[in-house]
VEXFIKE-785409 format. One record per residue (C-alpha): residue in three letters; x, y, z. Coordinates in steps of 0.05 Angstrom, whole numbers, plus 5000, padded with zeros to 4 digits. Each point is the difference from the previous one (the first is absolute). Example, Ala and Ser with C-alpha at 12.3 -4.5 7.8 and 13.67 -1.06 7.14 Angstrom:
2
ALA524649105156
SER502750694987
//
This chain:
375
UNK563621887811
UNK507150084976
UNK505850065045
UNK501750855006
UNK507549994987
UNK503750515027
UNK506450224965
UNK505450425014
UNK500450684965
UNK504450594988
UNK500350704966
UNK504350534995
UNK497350424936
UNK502450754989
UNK496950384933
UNK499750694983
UNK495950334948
UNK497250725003
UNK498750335069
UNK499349285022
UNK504949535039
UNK498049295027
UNK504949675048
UNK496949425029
UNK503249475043
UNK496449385014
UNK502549375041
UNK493749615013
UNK498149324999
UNK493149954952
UNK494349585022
UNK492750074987
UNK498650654988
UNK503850605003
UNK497850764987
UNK504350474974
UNK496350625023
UNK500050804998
UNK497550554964
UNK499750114929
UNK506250214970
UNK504149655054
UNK503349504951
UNK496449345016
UNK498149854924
UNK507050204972
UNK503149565065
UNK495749534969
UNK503249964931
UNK506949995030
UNK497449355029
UNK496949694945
UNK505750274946
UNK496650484964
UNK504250535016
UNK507349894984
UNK502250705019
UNK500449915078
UNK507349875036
UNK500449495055
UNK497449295008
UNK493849575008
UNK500349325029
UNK494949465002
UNK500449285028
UNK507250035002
UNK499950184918
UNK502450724992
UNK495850324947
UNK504050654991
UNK507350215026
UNK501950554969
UNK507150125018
UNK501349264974
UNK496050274934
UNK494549355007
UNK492750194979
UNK495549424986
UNK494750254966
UNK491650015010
UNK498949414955
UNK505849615040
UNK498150055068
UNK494149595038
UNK494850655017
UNK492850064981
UNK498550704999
UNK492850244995
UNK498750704980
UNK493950575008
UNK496949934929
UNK501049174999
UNK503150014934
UNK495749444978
UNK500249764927
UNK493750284971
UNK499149594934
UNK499649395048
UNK494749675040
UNK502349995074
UNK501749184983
UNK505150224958
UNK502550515034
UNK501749475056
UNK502049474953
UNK505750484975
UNK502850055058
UNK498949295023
UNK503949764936
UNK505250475004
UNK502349825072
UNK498549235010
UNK508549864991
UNK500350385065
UNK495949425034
UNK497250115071
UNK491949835030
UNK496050664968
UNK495749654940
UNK495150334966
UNK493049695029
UNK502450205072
UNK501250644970
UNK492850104972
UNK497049715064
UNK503650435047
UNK499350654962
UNK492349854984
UNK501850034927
UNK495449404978
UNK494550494970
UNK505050524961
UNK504149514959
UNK496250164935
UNK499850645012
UNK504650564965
UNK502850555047
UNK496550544976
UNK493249755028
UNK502649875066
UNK500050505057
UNK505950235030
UNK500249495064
UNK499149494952
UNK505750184961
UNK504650025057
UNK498249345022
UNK500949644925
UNK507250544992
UNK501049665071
UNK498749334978
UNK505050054939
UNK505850255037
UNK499449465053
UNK499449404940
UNK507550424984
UNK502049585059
UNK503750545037
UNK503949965065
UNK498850695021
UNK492950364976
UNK500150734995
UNK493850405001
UNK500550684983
UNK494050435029
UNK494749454975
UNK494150275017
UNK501450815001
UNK495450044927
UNK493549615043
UNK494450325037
UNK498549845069
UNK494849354985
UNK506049754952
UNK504950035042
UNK496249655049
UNK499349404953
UNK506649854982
UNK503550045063
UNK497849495031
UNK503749614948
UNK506450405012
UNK499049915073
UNK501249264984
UNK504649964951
UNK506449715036
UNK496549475036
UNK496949834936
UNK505950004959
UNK506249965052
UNK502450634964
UNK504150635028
UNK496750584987
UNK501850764994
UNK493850455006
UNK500850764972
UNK494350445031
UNK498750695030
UNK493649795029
UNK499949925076
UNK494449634995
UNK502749454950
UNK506449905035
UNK495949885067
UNK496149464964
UNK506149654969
UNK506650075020
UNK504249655057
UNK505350414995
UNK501250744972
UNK505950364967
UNK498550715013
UNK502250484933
UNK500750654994
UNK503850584961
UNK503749394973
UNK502749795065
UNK498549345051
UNK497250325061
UNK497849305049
UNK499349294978
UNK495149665050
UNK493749565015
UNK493050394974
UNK498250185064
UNK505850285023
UNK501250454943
UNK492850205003
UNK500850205070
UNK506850404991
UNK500250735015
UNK506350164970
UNK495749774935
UNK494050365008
UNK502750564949
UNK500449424954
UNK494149625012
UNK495650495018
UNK498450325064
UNK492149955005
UNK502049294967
UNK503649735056
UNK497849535053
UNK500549255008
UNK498049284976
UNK496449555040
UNK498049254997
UNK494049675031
UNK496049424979
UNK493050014977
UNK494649665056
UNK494950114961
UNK495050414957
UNK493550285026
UNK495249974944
UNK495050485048
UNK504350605012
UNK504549854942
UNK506549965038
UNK506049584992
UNK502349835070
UNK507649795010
UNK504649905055
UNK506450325014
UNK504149555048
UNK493349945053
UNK497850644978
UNK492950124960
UNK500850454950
UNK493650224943
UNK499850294939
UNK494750114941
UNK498849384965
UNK504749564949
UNK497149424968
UNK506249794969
UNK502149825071
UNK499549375038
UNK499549765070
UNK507349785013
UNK503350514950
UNK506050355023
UNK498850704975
UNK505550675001
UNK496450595018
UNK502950734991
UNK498050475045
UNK501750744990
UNK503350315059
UNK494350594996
UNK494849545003
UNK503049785077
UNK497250365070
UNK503049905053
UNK496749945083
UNK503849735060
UNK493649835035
UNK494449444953
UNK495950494965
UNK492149835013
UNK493250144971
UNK503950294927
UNK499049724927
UNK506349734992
UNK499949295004
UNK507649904993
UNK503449945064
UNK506849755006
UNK504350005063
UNK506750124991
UNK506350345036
UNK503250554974
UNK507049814965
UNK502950664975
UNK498450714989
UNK502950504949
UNK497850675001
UNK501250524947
UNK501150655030
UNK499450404940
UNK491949784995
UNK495249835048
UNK500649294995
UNK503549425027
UNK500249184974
UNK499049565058
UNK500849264987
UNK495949515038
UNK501949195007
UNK494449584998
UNK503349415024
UNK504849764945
UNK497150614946
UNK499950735005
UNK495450574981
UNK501250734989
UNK495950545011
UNK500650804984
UNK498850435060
UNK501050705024
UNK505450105044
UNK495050335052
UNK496849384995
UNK505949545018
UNK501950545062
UNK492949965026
UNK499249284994
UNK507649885034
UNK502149534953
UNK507049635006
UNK502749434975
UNK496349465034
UNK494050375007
UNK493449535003
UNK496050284945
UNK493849834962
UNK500550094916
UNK493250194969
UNK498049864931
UNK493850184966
UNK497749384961
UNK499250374936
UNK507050344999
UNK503949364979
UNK502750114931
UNK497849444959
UNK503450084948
UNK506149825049
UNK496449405015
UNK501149294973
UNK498849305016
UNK506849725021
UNK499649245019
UNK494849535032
UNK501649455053
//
């Protein structure tokens, strides 16, 4: 496993063109991966080429490592082909008159001056590429041709990898297949990476920290799960989206009922089988804040078989609906859950009220579910 770096990073980028205005400003450090995330239309993929210096038109700066990429008011500009980013777009952009071998040789020759550990065979072994290398693009399907388009930019040797909305061209069962890959991507590689998605469910799966876009503007830089959990972001990240991300460590799997069965800190929690998943795996689970009931006494003799203890940490009601958000810690995590506001009256819930969170086994969103570590 390579060492994750983390490296300082700034942006101030203003451009203008038509009816739209971006006007992001970024002072982050960058380490494993980072989401920049929001709704289509919201300026992530032209931030994007700000960043990588395809776009020459935006005012302002961008700093990396200490190397200032773009000042405008001094006039600098290093251009795309100058500065250390690996950028992976939608469609790949593969070489189709060569085998996938070539295609990675390419960009293995082209780069080896820049020195550094990424080589070619750990390339191919970490990206499952073994079986495609005399293969030609065009008979490859579109997971595999993000892996081998992901394969070439990394033998570019970046510093910083940029991956523009990777998988937003793959069906569900593709999608699945490739990101466990991009899930481990900076402990493979050590790399920084920026990760450009509107999919909840993608961003809960990969990202450490998020950079929240939208209408060209910054709106909260934070850890995944508290992003996910913000209300002043719900217009953003979708309302009947939000909720919270929770991680518990597999126990074990029950081959007769065809349940995985984890732990969340001395807490048994189920859910439908995952074979991928191993006793000892540390797994992040996002559970959807409708998918959460609420009882202040142990519920009995009911089907749900998820029942968590908790205490009640804040409540925010929204008076023009007839719901409220209440979170619940569960020792060090929290979980939200969407409730009428009748229902929080007759239940008397405060801050600090003992509660008990109830989650039906099959409402856990797996496709914001991944494998995180083991040990």
């Amino acid at each position: 496993m390579a060492r994750v770096a983390t490296v300082p990073f700034s942006c101030n980028a203003r451009l203008t063109f038509g009816d739209f205005s971006l006007d992001a400003r970024i002072d982050t450090p960058l380490s494993g991966t980072t989401a920049l995330f929001g709704p289509s239309g919201g300026g992530k993929s032209t931030l994007l080429r700000v960043i990588a210096g395809l776009e020459n038109r935006a005012e302002g700066h961008v700093a990396f490592d200490a190397q200032v990429w773009a000042d405008s008011a001094k006039g600098l500009f290093i251009p795309a082909h100058r500065r250390p980013v690996g950028v992976v777009f939608q469609d790949g952009r593969l070489f189709t008159h060569l085998t996938v071998a070539r295609n990675l040789r390419y960009a293995d020759r082209r780069s080896r001056h820049r020195g550094g550990s990424i080589d070619i065979d750990t390339v191919v072994e970490r990206l499952s590429l073994a079986p495609l290398l005399d293969r030609r693009p065009g008979t490859l399907s579109g997971g595999e041709r993000q892996r081998v388009a992901l394969g070439r930019t990394l033998l570019t040797r970046p510093a910083l990898l940029l991956l523009d909305e990777p998988l937003s061209a793959l069906d569900r069962a593709r999608k699945a297949d490739i990101l466990p890959y991009l899930r481990d991507l900076p402990g493979a590689f050590g790399i920084p990476t920026l990760y450009v998605s509107h999919a909840v469910e993608e961003i809960a799966q990969l990202a450490e920290t998020v950079i929240v876009l939208a209408e060209g503007r910054v709106r909260g830089i934070g850890p995944v799960a508290d992003m996910l959990e913000r209300i002043d972001l719900q217009p953003v990240t979708g309302r009947f989206e939000a909720g919270a991300l929770l991680e518990a460590r597999v126990t074990s799997q029950d081959d007769e009922w065809r349940l995985t069965r984890l732990d969340l800190e001395g807490q048994p929690l189920v859910m439908p089988m995952l074979t991928a998943l191993s006793p000892g795996e540390v797994v992040r689970l996002r559970v959807r804040a409708r998918d959460v009931a609420l009882a202040v006494t142990r519920p009995e003799g009911i089907s749900t078989r998820n029942i968590l203890s908790g205490v009640v940490d804040t409540i925010t009601a929204e008076p023009e609906t007839a719901f409220a958000e209440v979170s619940v810690a569960l020792g060090s995590q929290r979980i939200r859950a969407r409730v009428t506001r009748e229902a929080v009256a007759g239940l008397a819930l405060a801050s600090g009220t003992p509660v008990y969170a109830l989650i039906k086994s099959a409402s856990f969103d797996r496709r914001g579910l991944t494998g995180s570590r083991s040990g």
